[in-house]
Structures are given as structure tokens and as C-alpha cells.
C-alpha positions as protocol buffer text, in pm:
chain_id: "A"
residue {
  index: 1
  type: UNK
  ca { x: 9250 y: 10849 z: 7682 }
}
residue {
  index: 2
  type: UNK
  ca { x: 9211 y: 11236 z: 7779 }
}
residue {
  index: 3
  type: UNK
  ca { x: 9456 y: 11379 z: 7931 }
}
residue {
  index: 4
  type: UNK
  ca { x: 9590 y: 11704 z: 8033 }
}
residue {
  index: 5
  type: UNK
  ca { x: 9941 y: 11728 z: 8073 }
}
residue {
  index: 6
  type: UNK
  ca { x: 10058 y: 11915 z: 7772 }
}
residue {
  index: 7
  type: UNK
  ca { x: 9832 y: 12259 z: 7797 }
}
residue {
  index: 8
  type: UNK
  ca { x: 9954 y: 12619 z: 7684 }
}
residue {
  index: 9
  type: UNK
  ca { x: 9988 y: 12475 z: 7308 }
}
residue {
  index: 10
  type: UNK
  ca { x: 10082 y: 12808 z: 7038 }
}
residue {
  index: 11
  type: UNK
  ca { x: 10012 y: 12608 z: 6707 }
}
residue {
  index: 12
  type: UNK
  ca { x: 9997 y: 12796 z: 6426 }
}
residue {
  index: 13
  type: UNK
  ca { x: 10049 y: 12779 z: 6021 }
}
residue {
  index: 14
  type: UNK
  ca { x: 10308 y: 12822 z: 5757 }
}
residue {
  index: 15
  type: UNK
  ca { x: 10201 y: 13069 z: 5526 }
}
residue {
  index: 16
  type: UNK
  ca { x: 10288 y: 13023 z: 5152 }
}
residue {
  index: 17
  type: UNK
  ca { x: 10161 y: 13334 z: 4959 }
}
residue {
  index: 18
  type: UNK
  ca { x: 9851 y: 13564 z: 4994 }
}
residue {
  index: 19
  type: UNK
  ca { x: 9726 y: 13900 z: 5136 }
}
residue {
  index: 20
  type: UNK
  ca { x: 9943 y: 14014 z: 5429 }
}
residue {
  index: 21
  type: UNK
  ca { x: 9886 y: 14255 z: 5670 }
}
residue {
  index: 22
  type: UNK
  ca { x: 10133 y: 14554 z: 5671 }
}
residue {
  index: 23
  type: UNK
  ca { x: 10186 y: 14494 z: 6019 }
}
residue {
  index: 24
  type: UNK
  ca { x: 10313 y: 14105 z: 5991 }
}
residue {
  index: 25
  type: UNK
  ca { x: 10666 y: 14040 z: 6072 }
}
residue {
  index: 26
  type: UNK
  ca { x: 10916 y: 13753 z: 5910 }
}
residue {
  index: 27
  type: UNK
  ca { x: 10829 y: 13769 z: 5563 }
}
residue {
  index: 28
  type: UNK
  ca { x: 11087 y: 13729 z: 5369 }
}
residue {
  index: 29
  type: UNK
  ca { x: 11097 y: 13650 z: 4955 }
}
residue {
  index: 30
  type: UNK
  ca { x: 10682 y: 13597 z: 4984 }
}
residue {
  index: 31
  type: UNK
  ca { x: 10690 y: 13328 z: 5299 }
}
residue {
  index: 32
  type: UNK
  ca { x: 10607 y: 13389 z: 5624 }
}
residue {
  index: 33
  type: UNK
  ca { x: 10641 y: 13137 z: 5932 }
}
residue {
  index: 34
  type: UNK
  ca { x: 10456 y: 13152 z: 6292 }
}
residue {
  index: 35
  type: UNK
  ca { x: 10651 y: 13027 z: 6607 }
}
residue {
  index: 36
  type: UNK
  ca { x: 10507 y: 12660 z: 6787 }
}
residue {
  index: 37
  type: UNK
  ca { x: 10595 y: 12701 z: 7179 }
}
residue {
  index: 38
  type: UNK
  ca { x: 10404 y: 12443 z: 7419 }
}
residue {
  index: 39
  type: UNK
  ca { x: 10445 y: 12456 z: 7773 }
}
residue {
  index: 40
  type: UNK
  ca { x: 10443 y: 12154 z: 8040 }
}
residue {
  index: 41
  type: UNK
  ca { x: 10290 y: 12297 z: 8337 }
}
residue {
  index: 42
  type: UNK
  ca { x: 10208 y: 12104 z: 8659 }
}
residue {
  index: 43
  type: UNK
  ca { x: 9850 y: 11966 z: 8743 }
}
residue {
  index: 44
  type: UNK
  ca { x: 9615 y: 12186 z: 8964 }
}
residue {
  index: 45
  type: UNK
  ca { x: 9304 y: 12087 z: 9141 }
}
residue {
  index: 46
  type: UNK
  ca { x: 9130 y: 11817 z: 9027 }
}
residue {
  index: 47
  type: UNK
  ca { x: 9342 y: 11814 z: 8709 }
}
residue {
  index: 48
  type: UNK
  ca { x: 9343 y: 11442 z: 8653 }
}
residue {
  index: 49
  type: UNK
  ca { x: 9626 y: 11405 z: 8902 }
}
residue {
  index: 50
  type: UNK
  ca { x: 9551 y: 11013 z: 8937 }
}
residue {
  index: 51
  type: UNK
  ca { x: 9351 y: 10823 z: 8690 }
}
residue {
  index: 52
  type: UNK
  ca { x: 9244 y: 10426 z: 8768 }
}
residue {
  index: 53
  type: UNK
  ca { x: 9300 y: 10235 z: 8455 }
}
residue {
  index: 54
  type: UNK
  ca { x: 9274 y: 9831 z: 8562 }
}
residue {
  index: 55
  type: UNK
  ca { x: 9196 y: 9669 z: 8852 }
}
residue {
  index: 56
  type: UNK
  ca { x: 9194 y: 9231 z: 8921 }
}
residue {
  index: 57
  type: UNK
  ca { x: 8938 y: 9103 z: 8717 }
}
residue {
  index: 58
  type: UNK
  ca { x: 8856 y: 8843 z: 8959 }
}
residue {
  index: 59
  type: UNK
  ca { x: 8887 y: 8705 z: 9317 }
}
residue {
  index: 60
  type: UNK
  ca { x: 8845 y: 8341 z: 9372 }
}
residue {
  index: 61
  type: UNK
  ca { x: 8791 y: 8125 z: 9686 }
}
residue {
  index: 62
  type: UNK
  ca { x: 8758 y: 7771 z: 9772 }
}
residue {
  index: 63
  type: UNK
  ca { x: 8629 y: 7614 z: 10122 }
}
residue {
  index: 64
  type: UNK
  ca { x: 8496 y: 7290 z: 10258 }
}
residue {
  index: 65
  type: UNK
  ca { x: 8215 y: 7364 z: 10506 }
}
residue {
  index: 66
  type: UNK
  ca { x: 8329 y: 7413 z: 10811 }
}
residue {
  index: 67
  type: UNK
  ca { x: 8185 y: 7310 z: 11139 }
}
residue {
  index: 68
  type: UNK
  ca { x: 8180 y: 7667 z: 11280 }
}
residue {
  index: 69
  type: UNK
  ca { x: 8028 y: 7812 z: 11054 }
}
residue {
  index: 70
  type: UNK
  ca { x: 8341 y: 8055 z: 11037 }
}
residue {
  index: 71
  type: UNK
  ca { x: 8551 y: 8136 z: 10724 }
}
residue {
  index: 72
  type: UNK
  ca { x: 8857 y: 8289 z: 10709 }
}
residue {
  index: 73
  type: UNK
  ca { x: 8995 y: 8229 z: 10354 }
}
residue {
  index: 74
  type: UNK
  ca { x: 9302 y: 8323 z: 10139 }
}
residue {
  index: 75
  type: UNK
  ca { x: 9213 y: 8368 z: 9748 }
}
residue {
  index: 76
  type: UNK
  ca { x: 9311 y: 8041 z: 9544 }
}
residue {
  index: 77
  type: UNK
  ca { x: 9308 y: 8254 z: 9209 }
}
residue {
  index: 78
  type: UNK
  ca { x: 9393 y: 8621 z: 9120 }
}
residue {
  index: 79
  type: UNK
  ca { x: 9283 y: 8757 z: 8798 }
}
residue {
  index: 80
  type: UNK
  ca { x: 9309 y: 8473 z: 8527 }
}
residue {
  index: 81
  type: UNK
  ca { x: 9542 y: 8274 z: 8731 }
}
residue {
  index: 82
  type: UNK
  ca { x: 9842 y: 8297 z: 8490 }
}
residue {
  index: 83
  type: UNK
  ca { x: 9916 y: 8636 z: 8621 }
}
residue {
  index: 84
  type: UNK
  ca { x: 9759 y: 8835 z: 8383 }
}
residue {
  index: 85
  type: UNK
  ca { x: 9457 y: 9082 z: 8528 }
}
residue {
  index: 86
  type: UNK
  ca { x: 9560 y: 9066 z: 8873 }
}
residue {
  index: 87
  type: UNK
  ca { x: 9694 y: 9460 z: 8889 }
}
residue {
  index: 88
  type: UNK
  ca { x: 9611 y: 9783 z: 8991 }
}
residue {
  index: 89
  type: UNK
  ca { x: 9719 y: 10045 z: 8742 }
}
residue {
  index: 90
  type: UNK
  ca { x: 9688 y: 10386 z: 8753 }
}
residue {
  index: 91
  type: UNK
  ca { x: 9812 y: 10677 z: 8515 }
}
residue {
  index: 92
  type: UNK
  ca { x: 9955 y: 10953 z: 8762 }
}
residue {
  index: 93
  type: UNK
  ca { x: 9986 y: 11353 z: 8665 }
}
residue {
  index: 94
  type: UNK
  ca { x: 10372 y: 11550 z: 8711 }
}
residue {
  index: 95
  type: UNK
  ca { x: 10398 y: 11605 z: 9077 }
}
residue {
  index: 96
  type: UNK
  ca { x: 10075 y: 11451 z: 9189 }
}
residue {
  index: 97
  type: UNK
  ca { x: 10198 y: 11322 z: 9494 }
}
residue {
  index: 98
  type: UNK
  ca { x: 9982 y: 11315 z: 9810 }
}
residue {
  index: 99
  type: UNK
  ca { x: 9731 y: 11480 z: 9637 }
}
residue {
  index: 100
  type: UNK
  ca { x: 9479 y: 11143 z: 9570 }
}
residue {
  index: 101
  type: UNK
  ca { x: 9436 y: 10764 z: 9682 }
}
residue {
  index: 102
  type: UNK
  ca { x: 9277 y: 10433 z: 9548 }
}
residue {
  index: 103
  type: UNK
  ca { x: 9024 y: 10300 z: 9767 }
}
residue {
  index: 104
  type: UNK
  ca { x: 8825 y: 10041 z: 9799 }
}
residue {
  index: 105
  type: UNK
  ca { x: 8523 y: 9866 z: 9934 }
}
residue {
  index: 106
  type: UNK
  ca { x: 8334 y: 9502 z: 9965 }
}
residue {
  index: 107
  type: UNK
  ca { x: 7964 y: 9466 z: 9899 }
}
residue {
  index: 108
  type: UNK
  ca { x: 7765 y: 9193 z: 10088 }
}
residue {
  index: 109
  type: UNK
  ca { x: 7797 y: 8807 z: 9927 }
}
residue {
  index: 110
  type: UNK
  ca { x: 7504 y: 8670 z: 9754 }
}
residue {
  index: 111
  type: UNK
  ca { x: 7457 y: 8321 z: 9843 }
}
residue {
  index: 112
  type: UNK
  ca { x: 7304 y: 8153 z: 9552 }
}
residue {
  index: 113
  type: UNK
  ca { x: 7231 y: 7765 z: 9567 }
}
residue {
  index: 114
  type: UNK
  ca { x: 7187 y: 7612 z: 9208 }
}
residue {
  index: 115
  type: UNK
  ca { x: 7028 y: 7897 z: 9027 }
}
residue {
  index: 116
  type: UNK
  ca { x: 6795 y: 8068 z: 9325 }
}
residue {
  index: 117
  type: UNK
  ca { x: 6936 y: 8332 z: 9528 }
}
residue {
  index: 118
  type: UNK
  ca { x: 6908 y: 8219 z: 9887 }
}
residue {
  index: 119
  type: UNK
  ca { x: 7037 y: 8510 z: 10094 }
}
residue {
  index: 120
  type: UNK
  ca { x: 7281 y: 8744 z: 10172 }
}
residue {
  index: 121
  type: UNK
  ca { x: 7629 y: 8729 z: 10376 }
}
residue {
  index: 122
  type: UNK
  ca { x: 7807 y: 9042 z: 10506 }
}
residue {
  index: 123
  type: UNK
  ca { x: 8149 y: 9019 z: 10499 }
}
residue {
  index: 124
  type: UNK
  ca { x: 8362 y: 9068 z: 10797 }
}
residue {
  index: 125
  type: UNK
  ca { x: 8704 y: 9169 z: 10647 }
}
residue {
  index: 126
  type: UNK
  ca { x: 8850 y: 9177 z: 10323 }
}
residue {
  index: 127
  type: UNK
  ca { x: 9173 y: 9246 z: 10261 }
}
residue {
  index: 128
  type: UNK
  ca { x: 9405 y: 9285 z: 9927 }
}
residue {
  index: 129
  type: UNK
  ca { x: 9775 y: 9236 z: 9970 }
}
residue {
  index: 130
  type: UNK
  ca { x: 9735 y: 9305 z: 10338 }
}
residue {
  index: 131
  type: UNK
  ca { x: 9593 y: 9623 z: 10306 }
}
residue {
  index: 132
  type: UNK
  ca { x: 9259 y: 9618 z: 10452 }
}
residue {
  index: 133
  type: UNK
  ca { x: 8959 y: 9707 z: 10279 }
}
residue {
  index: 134
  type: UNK
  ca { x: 8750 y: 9640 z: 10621 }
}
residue {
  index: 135
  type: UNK
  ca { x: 8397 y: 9478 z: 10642 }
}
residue {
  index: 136
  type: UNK
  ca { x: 8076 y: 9484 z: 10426 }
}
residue {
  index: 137
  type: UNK
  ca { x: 8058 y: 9885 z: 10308 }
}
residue {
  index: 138
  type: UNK
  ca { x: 8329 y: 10011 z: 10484 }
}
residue {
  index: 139
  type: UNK
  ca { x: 8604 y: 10220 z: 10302 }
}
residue {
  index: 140
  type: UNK
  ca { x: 8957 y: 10096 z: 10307 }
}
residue {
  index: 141
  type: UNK
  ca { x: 9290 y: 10302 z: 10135 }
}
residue {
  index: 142
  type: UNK
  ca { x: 9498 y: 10071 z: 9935 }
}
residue {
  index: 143
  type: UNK
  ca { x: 9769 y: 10291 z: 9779 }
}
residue {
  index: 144
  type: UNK
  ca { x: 9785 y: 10648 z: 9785 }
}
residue {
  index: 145
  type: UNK
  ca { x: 9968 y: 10869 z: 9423 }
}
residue {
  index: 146
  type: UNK
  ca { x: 10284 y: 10847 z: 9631 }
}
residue {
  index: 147
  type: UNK
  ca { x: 10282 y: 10466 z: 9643 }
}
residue {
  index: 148
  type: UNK
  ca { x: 10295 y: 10443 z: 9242 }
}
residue {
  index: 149
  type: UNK
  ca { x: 10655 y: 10519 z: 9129 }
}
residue {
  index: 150
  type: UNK
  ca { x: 10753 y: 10635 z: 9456 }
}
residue {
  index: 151
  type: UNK
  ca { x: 10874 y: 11008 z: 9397 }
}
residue {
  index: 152
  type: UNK
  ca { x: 10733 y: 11326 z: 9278 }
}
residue {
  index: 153
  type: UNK
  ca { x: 10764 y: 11443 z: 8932 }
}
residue {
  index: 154
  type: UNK
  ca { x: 10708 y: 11144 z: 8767 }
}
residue {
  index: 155
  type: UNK
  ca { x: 10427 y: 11068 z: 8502 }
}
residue {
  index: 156
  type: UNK
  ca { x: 10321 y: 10782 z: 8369 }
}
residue {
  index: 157
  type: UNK
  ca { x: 10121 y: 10426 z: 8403 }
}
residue {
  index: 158
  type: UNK
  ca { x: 10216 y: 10283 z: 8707 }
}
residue {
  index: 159
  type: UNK
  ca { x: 10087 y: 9901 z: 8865 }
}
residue {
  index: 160
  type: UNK
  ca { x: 10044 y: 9757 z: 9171 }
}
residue {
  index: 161
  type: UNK
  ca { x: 10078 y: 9347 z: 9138 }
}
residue {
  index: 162
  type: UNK
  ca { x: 9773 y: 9204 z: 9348 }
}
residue {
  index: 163
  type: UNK
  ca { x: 9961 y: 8877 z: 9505 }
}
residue {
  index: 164
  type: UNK
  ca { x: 9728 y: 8818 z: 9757 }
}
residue {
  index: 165
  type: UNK
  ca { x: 9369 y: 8855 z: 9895 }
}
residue {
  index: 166
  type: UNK
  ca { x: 9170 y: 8701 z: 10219 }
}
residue {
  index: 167
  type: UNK
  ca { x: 8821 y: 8735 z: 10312 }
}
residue {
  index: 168
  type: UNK
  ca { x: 8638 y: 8666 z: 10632 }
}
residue {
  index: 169
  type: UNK
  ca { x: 8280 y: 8620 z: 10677 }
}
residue {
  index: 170
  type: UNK
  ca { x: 8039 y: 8387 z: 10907 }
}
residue {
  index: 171
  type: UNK
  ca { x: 7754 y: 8170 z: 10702 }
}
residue {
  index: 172
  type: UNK
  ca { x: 7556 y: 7852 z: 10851 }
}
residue {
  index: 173
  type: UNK
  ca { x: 7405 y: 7584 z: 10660 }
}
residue {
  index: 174
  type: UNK
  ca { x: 7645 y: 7629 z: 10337 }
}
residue {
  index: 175
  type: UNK
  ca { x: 7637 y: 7315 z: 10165 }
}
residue {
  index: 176
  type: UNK
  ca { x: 7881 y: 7182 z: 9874 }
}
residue {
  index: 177
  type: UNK
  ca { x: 7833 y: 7303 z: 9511 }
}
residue {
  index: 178
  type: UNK
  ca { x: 7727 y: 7646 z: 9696 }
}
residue {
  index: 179
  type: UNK
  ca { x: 7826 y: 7986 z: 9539 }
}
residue {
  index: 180
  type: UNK
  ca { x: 7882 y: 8307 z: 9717 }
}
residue {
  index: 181
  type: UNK
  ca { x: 7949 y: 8618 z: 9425 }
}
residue {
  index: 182
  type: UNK
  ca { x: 8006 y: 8983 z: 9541 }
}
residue {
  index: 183
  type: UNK
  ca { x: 8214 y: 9238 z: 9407 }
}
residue {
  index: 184
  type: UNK
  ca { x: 8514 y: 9519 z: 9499 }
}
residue {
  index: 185
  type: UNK
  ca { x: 8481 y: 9879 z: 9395 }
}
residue {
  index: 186
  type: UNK
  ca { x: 8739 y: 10074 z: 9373 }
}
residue {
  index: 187
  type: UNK
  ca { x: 8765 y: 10427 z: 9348 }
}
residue {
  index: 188
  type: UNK
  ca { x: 9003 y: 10767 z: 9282 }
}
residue {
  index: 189
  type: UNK
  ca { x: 8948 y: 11014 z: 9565 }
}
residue {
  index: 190
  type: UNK
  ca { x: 9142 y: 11267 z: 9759 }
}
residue {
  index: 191
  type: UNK
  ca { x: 9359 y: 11240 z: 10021 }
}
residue {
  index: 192
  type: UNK
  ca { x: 9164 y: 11348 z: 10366 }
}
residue {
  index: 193
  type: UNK
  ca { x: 9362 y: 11657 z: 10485 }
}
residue {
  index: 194
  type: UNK
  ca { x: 9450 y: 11567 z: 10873 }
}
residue {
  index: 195
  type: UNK
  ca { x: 9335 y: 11757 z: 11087 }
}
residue {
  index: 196
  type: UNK
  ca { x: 9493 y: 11970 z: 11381 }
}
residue {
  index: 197
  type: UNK
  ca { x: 9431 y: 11790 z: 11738 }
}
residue {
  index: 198
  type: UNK
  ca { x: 9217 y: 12082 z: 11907 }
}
């Protein structure tokens, strides 16, 4: 894993005989040394301030057909239902608070009915640990640096447990032994400056 938060490395080499220059200092009975310094500095920029690692590997829901049409679940399984793979982990850079924030968003369901592809269902509202990630394509925020560890100058691999996820979406005709599949993304980006109210 690349990182950068040791920069402003000096290494050099112990020097056991050989030419010298005249002009080389701390040689004493044929051995010379060179000085290591390194220097922790603080990230800048984009200076891999917040880095996702692992996110759930799965969301799963169960329904009966309702008579509405309308579903409003609440996930029966989180990652591999022993409570392993069901967290958000990030690594976070010295002092990278407020600086970056996980987001996330919900593509459509594919409805597939024994092995054909029937159609497509938008989602009306997902939501993980009752953050919302909103609606088919929509952007939700579901922790921002400041959320992992809780304090500035703090580095590290920091997780988020994922107890809990619902969805909400509106589908006629579904019929038992139905599958709907669709997938999260989740992405690193930075923290929207507000701006002023004119």
C-alpha cells in the first residue's frame, strides 16, 4: 500500500575505506559516517489524506410480494452474516480532518426471473446505517475524515461497522423465486467548501 506520510528521508551510507575528498568531514582512523534525519510532515492537497480500503461485501434482502406493489425493506444479511465484511475502512493521513468524505450511491435493480433479465427497478431510497444514500444515482455522504477516529492528528486504519441497511423501491408483478441484483459505489472525494449566503 503507497503511502506518503514519511517524506523528507536523508539516507545515506557508512563508508568503510576508499578515496575521500579533502573536503569530507568525520573521518576519523579511515571511517567515515553520514547522518539519517527523516521528517514527518503533514499531508497537503490531495496527499492521500483519506484512502477507502473495504467496504460490505454484500447487502441482502428478503420480501413476500406484496399487494401494493410497494417495498420498503430492512437488509436480512450484512456482509457474510457472521460479521465479517460488513465495514467501511479507511486509512486516514496526520491531520486530515475535514479535508475528504466517503460517499456513496445506488444503481438501478435488475430484475432477473430464472436466468433472463426482465427489466429494470429504480430505487427510491437506500440508506446504510441511517445515513442516506438517496434514490437511484443520487449522491449521498456517509462519513466524512472527521467521523473516523474522531480528532485531528491521528493516522491510521479506521472502520465504520455497517449494522444496518434499508431500501425502498416500487415493482409490480414480482413473483416468488424472483431476483433483484444492483450494486453500491462508494467513493473518496472532497469535502464541498460551503458557500457564503449572497
Amino acid at each position: 500500500m503507497k503511502t506518503k506520510l514519511i517524506t523528507g528521508a536523508i539516507i545515506g551510507a557508512t563508508l568503510f575505506g576508499g578515496a575521500l575528498s579533502v573536503s569530507a568531514a568525520g573521518i576519523e582512523n579511515n571511517v567515515g559516517t553520514t547522518d539519517v534525519g527523516v521528517n514527518i510532515i503533514n499531508a497537503t492537497g490531495d496527499d492521500e489524506a483519506l484512502l477507502l480500503q473495504a467496504v460490505p461485501t454484500n447487502y441482502i434482502f428478503e420480501s413476500f410480494v406484496t399487494e401494493n406493489s410497494s417495498y420498503s425493506l430492512t437488509a436480512t444479511q450484512i456482509g457474510n452474516g457472521e460479521g465479517g465484511n460488513n465495514k467501511i475502512t479507511v486509512h486516514k493521513n496526520y491531520l486530515a480532518v475535514g479535508k475528504k468524505e466517503v460517499q456513496a450511491t445506488v444503481s438501478d435493480l435488475t430484475l432477473t426471473r430464472g436466468v433472463t433479465d426482465i427489466r429494470t427497478v429504480t430505487v427510491a431510497n437506500f440508506t446504510i446505517n441511517t445515513k442516506e444514500v438517496f434514490g437511484t444515482g443520487e449522491v449521498g455522504t456517509l462519513y466524512t475524515d472527521s467521523d473516523f477516529a474522531g480528532a485531528a492528528g491521528t493516522t491510521g486504519e479506521y472502520s465504520k461497522d455497517v449494522t444496518e441497511a434499508t431500501i425502498e423501491f416500487g415493482a409490480a408483478d414480482l413473483q416468488p423465486n424472483d431476483k433483484l441484483t444492483g450494486t453500491i459505489t462508494y467513493s473518496v472525494v472532497d469535502t464541498p467548501t460551503t458557500q457564503p449566503t449572497p
